[in-house]
PyMOL Python script that loads the backbone (N, CA, C, O; Angstrom):
from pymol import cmd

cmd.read_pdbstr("""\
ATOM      1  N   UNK A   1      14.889  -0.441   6.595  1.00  0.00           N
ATOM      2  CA  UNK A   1      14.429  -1.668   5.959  1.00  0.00           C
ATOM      3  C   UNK A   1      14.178  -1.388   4.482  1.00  0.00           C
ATOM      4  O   UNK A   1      13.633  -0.315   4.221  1.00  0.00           O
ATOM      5  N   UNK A   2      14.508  -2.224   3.456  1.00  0.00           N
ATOM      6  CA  UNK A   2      14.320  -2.263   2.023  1.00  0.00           C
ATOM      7  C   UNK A   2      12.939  -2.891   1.575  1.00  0.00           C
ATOM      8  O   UNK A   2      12.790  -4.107   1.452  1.00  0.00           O
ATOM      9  N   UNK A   3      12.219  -2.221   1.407  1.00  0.00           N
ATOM     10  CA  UNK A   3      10.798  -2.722   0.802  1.00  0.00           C
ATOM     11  C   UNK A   3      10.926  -4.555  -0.058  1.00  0.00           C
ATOM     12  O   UNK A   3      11.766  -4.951  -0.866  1.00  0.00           O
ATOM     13  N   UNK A   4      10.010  -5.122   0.406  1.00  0.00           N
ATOM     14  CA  UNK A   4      10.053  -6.555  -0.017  1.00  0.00           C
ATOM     15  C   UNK A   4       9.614  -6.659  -1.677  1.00  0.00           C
ATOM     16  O   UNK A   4       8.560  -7.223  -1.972  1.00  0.00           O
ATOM     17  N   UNK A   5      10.115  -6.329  -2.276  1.00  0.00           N
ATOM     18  CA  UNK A   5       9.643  -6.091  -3.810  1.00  0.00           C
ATOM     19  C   UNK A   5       8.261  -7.489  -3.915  1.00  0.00           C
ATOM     20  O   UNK A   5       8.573  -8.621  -3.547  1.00  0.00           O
ATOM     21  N   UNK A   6       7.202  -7.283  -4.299  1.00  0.00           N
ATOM     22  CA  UNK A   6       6.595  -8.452  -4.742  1.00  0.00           C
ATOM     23  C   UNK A   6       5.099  -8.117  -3.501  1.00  0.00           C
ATOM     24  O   UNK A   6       3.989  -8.631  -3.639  1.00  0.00           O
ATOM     25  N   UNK A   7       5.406  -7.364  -2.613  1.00  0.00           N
ATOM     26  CA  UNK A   7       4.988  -7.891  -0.989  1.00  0.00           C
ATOM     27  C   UNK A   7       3.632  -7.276  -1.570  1.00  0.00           C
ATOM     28  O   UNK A   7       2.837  -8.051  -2.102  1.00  0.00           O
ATOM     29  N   UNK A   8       3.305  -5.762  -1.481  1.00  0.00           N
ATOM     30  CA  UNK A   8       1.642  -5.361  -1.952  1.00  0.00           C
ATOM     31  C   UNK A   8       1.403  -4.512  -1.217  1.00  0.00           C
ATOM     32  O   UNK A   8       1.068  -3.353  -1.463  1.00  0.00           O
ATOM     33  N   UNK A   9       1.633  -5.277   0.232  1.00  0.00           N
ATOM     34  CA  UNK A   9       0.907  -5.068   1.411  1.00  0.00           C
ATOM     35  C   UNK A   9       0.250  -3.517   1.813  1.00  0.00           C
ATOM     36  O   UNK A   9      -0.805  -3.393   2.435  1.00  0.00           O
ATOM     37  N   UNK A  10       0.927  -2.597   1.425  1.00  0.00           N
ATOM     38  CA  UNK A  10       0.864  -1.242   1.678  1.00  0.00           C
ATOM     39  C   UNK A  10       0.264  -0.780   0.519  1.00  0.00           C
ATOM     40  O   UNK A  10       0.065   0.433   0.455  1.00  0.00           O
ATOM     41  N   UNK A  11      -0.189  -1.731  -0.746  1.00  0.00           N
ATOM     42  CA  UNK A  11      -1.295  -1.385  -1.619  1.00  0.00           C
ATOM     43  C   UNK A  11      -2.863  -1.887  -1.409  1.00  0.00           C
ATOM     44  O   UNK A  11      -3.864  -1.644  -2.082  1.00  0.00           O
ATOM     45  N   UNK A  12      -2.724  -2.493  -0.495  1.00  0.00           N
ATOM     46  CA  UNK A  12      -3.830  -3.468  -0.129  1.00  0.00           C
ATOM     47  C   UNK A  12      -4.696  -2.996   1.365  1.00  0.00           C
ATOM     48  O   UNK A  12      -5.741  -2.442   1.705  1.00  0.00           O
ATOM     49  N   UNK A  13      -3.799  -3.464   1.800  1.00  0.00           N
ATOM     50  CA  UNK A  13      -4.574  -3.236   3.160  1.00  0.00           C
ATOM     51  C   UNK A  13      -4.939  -1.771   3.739  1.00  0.00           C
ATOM     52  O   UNK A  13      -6.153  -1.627   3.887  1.00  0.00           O
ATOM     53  N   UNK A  14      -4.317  -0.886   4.024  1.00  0.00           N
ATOM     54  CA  UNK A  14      -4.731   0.336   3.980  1.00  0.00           C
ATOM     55  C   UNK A  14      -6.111   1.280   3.107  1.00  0.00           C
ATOM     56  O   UNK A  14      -6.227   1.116   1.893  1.00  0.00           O
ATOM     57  N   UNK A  15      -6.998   2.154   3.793  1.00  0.00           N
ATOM     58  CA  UNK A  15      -7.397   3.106   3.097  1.00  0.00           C
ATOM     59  C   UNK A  15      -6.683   4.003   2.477  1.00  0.00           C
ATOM     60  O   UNK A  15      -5.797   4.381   3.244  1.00  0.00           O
ATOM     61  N   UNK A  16      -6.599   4.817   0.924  1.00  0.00           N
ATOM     62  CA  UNK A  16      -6.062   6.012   0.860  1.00  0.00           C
ATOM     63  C   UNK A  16      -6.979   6.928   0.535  1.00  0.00           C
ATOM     64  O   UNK A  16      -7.482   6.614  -0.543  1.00  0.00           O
ATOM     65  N   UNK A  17      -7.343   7.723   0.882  1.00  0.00           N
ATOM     66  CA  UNK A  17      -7.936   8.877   0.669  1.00  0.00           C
ATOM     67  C   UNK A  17      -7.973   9.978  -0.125  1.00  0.00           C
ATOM     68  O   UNK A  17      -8.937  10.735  -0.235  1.00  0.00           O
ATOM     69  N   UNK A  18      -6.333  10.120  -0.991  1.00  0.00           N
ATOM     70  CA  UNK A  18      -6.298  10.608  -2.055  1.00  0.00           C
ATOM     71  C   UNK A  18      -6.631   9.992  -2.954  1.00  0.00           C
ATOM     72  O   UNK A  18      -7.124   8.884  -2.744  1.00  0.00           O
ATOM     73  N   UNK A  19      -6.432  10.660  -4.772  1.00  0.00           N
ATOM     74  CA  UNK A  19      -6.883  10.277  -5.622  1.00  0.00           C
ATOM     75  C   UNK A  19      -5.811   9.809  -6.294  1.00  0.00           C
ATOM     76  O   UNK A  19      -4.688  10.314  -6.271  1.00  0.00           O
ATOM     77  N   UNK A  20      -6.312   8.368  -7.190  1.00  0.00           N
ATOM     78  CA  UNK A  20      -5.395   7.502  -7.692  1.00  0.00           C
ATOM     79  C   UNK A  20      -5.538   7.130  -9.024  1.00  0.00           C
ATOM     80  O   UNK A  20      -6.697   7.048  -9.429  1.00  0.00           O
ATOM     81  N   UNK A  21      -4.752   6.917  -9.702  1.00  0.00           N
ATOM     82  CA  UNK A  21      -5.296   7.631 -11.513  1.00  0.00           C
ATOM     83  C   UNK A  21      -6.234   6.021 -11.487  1.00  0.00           C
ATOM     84  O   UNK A  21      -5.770   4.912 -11.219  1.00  0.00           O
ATOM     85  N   UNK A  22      -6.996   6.210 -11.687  1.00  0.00           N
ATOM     86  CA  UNK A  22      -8.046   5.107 -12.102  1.00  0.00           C
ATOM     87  C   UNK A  22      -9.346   4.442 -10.647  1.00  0.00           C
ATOM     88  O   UNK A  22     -10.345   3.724 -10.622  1.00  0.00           O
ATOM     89  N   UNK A  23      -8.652   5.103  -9.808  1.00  0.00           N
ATOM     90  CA  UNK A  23      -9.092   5.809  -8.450  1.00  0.00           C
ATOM     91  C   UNK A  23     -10.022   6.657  -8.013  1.00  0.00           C
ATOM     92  O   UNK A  23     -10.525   6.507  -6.900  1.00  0.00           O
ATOM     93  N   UNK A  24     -10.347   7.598  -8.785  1.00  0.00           N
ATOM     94  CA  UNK A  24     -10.754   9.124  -8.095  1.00  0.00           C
ATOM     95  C   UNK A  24     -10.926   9.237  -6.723  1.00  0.00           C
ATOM     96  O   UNK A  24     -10.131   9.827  -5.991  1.00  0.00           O
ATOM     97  N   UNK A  25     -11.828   8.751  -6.397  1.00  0.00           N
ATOM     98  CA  UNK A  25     -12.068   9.115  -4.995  1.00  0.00           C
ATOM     99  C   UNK A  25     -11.021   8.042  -3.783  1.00  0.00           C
ATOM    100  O   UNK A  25     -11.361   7.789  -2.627  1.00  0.00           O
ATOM    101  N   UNK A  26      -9.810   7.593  -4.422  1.00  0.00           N
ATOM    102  CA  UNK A  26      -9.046   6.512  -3.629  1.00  0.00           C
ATOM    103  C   UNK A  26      -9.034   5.234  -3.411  1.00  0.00           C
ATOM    104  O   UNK A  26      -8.885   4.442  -4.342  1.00  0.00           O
ATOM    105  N   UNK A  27      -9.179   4.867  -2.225  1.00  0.00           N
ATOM    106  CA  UNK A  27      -9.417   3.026  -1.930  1.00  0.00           C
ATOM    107  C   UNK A  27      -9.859   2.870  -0.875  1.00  0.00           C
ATOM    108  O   UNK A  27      -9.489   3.607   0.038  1.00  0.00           O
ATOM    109  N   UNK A  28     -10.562   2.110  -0.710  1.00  0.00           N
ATOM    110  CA  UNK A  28     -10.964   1.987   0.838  1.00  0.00           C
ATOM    111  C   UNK A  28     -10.122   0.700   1.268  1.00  0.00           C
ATOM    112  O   UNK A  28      -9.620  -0.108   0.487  1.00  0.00           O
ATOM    113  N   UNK A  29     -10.064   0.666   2.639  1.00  0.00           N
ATOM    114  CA  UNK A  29      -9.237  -0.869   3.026  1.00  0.00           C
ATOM    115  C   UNK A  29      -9.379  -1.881   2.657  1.00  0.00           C
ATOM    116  O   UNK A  29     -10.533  -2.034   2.255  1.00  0.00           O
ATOM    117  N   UNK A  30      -8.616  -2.970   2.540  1.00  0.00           N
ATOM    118  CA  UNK A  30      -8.441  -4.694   1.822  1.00  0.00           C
ATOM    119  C   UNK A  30      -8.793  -4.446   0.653  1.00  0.00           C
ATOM    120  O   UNK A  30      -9.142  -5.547   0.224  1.00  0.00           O
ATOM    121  N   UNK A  31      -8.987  -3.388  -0.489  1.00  0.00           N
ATOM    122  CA  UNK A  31      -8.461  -3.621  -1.805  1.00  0.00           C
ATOM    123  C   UNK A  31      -7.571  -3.493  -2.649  1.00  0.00           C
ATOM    124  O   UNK A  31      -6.513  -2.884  -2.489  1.00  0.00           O
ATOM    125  N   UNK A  32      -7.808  -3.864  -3.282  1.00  0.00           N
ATOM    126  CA  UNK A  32      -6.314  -4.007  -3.943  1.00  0.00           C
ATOM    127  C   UNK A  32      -6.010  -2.646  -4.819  1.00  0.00           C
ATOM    128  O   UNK A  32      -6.964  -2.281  -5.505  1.00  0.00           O
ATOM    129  N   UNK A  33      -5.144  -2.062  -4.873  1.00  0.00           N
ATOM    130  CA  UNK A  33      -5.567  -0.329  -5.779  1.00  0.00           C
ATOM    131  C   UNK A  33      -5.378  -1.335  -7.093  1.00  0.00           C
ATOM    132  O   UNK A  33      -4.945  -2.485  -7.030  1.00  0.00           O
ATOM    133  N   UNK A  34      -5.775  -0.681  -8.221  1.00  0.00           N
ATOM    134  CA  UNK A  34      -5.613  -0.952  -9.369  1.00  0.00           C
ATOM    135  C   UNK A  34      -4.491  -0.813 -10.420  1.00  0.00           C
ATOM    136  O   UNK A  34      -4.241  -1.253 -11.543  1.00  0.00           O
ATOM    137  N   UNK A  35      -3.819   0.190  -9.311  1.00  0.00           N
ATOM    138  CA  UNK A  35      -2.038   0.274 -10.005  1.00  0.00           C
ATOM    139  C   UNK A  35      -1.256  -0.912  -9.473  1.00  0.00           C
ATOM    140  O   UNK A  35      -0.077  -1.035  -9.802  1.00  0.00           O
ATOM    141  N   UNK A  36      -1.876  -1.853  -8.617  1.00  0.00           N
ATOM    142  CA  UNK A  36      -1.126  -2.841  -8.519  1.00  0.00           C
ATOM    143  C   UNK A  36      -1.195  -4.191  -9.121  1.00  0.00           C
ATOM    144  O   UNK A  36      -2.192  -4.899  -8.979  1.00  0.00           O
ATOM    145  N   UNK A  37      -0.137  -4.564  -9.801  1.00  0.00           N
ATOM    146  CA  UNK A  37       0.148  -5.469 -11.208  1.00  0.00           C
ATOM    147  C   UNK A  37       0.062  -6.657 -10.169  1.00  0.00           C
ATOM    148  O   UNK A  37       0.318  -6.633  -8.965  1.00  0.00           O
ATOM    149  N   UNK A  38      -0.495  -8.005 -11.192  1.00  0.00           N
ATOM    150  CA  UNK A  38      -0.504  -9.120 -10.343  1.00  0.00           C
ATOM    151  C   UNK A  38       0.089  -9.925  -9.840  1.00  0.00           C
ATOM    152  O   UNK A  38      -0.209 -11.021  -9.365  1.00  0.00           O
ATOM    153  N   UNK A  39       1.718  -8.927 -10.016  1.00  0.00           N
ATOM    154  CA  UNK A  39       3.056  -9.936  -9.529  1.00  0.00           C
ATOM    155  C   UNK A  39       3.129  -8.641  -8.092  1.00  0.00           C
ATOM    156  O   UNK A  39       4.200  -8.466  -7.510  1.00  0.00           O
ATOM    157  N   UNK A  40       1.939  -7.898  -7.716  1.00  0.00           N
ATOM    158  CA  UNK A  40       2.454  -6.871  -6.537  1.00  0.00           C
ATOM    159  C   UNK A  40       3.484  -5.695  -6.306  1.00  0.00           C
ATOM    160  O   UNK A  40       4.028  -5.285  -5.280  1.00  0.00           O
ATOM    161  N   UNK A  41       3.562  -5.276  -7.707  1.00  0.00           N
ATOM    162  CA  UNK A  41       4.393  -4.619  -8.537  1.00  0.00           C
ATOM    163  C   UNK A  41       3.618  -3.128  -8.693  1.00  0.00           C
ATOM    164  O   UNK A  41       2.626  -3.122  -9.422  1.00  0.00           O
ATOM    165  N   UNK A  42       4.029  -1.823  -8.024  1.00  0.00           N
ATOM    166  CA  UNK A  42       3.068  -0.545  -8.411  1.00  0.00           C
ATOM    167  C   UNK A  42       3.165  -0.349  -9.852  1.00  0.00           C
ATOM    168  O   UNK A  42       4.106  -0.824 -10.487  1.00  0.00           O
ATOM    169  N   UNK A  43       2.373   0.228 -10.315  1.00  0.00           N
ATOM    170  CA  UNK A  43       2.747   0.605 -12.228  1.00  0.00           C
ATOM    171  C   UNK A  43       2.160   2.008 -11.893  1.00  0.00           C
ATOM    172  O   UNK A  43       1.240   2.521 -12.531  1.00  0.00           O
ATOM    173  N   UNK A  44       2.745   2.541 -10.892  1.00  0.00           N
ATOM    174  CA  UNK A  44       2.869   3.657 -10.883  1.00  0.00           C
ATOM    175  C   UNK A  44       4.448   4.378 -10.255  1.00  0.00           C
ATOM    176  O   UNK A  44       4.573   5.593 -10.104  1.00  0.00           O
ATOM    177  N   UNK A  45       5.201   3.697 -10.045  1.00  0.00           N
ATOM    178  CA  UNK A  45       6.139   3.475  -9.172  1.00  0.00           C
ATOM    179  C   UNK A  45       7.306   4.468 -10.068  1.00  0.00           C
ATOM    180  O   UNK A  45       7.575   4.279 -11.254  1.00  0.00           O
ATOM    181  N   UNK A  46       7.885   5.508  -9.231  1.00  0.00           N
ATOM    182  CA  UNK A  46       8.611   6.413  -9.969  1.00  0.00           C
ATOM    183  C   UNK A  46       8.273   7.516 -10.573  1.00  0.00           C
ATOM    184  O   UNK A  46       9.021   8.490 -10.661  1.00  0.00           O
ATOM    185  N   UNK A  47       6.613   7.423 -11.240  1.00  0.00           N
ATOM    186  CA  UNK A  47       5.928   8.189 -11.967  1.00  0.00           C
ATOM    187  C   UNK A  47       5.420   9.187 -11.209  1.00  0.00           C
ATOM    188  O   UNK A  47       5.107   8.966 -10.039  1.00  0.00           O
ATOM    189  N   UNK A  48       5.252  10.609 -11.870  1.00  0.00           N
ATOM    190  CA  UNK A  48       4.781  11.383 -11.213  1.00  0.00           C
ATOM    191  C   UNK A  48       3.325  11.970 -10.798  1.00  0.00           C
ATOM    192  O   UNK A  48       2.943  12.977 -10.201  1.00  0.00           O
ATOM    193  N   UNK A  49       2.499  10.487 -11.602  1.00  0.00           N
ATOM    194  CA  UNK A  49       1.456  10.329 -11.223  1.00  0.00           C
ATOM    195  C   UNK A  49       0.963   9.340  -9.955  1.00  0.00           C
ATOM    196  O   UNK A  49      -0.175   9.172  -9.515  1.00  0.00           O
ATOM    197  N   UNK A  50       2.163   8.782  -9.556  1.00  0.00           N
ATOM    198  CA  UNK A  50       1.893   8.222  -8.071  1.00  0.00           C
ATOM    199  C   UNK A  50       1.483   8.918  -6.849  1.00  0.00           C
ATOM    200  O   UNK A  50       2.431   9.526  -6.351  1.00  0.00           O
ATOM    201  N   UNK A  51       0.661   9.002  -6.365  1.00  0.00           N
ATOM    202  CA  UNK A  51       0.191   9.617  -5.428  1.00  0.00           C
ATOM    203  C   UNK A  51       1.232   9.778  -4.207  1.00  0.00           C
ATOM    204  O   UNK A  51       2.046   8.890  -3.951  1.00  0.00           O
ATOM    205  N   UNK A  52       1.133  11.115  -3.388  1.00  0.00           N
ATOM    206  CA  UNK A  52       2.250  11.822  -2.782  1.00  0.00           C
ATOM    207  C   UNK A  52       2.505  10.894  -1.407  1.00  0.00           C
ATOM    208  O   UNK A  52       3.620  11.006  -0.897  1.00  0.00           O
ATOM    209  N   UNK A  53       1.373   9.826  -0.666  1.00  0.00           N
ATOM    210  CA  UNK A  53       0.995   9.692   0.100  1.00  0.00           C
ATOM    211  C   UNK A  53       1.653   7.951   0.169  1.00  0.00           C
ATOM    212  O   UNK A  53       2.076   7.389   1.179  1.00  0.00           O
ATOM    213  N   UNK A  54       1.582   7.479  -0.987  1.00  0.00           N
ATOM    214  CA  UNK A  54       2.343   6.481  -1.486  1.00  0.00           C
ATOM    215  C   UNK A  54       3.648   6.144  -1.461  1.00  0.00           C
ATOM    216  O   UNK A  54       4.107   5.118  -0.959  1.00  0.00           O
ATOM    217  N   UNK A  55       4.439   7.280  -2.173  1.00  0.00           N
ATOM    218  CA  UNK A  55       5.627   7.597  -2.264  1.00  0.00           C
ATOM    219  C   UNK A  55       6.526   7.986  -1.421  1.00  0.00           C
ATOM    220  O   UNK A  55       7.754   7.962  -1.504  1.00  0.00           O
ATOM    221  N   UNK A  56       5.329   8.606  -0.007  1.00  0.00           N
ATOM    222  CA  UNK A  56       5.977   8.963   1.220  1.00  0.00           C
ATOM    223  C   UNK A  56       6.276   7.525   2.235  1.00  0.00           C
ATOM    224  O   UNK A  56       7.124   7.445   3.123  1.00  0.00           O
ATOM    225  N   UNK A  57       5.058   6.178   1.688  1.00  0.00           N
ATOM    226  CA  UNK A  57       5.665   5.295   2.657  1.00  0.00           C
ATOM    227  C   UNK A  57       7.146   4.786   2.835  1.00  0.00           C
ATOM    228  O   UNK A  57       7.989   4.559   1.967  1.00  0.00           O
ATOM    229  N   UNK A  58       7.218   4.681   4.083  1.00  0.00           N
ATOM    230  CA  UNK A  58       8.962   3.485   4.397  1.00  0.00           C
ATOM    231  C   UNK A  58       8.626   2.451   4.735  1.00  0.00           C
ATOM    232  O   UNK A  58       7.873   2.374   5.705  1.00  0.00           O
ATOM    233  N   UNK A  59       9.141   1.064   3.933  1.00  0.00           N
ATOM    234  CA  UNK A  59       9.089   0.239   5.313  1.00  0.00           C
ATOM    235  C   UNK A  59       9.710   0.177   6.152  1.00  0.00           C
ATOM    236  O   UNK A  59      10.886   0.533   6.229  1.00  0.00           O
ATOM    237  N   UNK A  60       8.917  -0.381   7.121  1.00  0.00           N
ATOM    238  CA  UNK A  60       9.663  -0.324   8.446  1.00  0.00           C
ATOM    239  C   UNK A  60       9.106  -1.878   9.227  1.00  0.00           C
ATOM    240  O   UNK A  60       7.961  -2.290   9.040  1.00  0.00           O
ATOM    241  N   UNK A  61       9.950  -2.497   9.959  1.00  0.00           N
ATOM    242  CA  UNK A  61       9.889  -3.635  10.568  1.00  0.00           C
ATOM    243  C   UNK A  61       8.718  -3.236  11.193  1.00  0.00           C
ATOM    244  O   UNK A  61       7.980  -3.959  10.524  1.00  0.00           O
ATOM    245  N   UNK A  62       7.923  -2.633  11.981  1.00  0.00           N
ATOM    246  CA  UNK A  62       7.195  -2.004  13.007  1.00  0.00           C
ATOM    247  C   UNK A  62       5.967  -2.559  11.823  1.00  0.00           C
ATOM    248  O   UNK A  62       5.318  -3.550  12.159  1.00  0.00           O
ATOM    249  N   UNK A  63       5.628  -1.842  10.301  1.00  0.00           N
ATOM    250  CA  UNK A  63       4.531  -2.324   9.786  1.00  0.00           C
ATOM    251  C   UNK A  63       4.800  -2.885   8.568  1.00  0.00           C
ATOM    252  O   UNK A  63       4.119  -2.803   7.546  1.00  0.00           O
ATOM    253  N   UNK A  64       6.074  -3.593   8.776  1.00  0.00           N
ATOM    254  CA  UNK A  64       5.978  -5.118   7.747  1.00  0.00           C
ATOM    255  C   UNK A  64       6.161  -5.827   8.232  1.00  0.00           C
ATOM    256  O   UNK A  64       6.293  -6.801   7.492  1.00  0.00           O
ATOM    257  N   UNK A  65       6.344  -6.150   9.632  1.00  0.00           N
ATOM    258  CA  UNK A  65       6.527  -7.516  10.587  1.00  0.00           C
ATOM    259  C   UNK A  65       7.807  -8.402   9.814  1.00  0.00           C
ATOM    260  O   UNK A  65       8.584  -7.531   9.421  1.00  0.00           O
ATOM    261  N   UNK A  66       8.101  -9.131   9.608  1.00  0.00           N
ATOM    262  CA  UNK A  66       8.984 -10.101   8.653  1.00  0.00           C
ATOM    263  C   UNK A  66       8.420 -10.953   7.576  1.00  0.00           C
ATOM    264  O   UNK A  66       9.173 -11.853   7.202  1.00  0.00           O
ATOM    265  N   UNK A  67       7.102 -10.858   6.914  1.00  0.00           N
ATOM    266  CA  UNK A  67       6.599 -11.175   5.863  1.00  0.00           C
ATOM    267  C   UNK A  67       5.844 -10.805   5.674  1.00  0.00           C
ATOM    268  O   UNK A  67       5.309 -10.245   6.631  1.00  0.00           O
ATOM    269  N   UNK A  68       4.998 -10.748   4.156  1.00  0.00           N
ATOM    270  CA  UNK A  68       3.987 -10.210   2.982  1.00  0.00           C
ATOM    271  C   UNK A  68       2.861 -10.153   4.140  1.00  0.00           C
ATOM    272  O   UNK A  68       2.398  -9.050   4.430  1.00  0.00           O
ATOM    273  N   UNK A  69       2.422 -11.276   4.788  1.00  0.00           N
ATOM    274  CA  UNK A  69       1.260 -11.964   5.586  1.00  0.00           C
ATOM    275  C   UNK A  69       1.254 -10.973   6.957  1.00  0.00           C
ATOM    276  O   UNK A  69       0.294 -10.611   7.637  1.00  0.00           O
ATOM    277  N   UNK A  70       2.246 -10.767   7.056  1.00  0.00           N
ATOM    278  CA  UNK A  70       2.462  -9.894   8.318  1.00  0.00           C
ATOM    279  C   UNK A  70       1.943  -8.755   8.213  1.00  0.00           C
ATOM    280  O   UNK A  70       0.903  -8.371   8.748  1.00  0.00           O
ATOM    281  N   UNK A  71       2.843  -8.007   7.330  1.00  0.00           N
ATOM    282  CA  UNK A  71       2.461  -6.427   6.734  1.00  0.00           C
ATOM    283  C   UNK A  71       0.655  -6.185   6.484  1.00  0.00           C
ATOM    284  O   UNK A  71      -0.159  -5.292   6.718  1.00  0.00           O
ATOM    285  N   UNK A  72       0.644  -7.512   5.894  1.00  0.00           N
ATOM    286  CA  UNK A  72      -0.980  -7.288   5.941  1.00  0.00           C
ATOM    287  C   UNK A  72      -1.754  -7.128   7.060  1.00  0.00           C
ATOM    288  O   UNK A  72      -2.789  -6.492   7.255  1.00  0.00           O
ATOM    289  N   UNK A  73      -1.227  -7.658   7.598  1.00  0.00           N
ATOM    290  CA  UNK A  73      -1.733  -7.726   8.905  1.00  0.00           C
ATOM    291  C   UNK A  73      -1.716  -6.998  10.023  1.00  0.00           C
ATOM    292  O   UNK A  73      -2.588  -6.892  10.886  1.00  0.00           O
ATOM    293  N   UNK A  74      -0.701  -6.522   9.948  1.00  0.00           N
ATOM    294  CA  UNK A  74      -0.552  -5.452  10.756  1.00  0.00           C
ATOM    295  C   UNK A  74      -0.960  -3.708  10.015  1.00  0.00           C
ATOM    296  O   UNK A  74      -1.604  -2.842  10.608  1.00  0.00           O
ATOM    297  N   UNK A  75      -0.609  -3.635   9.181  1.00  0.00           N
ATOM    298  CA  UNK A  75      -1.013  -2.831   8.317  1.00  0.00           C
ATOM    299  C   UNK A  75      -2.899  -2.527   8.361  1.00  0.00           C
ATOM    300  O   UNK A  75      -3.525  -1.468   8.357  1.00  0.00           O
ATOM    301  N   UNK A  76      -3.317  -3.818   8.398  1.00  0.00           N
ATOM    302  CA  UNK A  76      -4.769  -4.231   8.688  1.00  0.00           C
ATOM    303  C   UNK A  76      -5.518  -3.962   9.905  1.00  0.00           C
ATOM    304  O   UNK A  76      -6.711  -3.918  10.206  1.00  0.00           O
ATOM    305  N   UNK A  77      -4.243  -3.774  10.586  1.00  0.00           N
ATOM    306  CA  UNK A  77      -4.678  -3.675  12.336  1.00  0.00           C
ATOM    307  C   UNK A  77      -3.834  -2.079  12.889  1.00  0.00           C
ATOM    308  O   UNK A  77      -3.616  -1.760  14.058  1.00  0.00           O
ATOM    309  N   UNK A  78      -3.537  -1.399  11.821  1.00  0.00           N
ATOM    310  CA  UNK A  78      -3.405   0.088  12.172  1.00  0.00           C
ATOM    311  C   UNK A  78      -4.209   0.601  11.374  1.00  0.00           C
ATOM    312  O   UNK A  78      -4.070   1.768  11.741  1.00  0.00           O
ATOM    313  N   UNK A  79      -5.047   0.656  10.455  1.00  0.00           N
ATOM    314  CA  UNK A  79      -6.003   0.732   9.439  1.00  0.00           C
ATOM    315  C   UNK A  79      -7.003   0.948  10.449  1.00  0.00           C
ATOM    316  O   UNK A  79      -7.347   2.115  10.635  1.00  0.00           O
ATOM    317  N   UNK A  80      -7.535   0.039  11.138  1.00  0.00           N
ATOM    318  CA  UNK A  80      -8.797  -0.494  11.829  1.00  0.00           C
ATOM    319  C   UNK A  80      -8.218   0.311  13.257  1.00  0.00           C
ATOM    320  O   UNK A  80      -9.110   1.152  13.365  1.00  0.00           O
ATOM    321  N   UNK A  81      -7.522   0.504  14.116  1.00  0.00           N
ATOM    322  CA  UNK A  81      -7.220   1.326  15.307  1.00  0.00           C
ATOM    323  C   UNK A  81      -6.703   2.911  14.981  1.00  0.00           C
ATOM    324  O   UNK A  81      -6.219   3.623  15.860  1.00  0.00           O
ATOM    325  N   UNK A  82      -6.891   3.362  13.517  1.00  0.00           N
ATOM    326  CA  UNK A  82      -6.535   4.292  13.302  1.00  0.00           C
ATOM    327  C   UNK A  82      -8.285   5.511  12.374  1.00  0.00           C
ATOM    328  O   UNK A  82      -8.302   6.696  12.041  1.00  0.00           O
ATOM    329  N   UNK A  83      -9.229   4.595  12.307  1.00  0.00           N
ATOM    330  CA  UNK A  83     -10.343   4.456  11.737  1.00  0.00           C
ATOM    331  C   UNK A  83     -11.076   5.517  12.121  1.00  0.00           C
ATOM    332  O   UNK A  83     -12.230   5.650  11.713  1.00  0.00           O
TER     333      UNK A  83
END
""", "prot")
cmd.dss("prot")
cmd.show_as("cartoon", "prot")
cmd.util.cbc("prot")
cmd.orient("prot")
């Protein structure tokens, strides 16, 4: 699957636990990281200051469902059963 350019979802909903340049100590779940621009756009994307953990996601139908709303959601609900 090709990442939904615009979508977020995997900037948002998830905890990360590493450190994120403006971050230090990471994100906790349902916020928004701060590398993400308000069109849902990483501005870290490519850079080698993107965190390793980031860069390793795929999407995958399994946790983007077929829309933005989905991914959140499900994303939201492996977050919370993974806790």
């Amino acid at each position: 699957m090709i990442c939904r350019e615009g979508c977020g979802a995997c900037c948002i909903a998830p905890s990360i636990s590493s450190p994120i340049p403006g971050m230090p100590f990471g994100k906790p779940a349902g916020q928004r990281c701060v590398q993400l621009s308000l069109d849902n756009l990483c501005a870290l994307f490519g850079l080698p200051e993107r965190p390793a953990v980031c860069a390793a996601f795929n999407a995958d139908p399994e946790v983007c469902g077929d829309s933005d709303q989905d991914a959140v959601r499900i994303l939201g609900w492996w977050e919370q059963m993974t806790a």
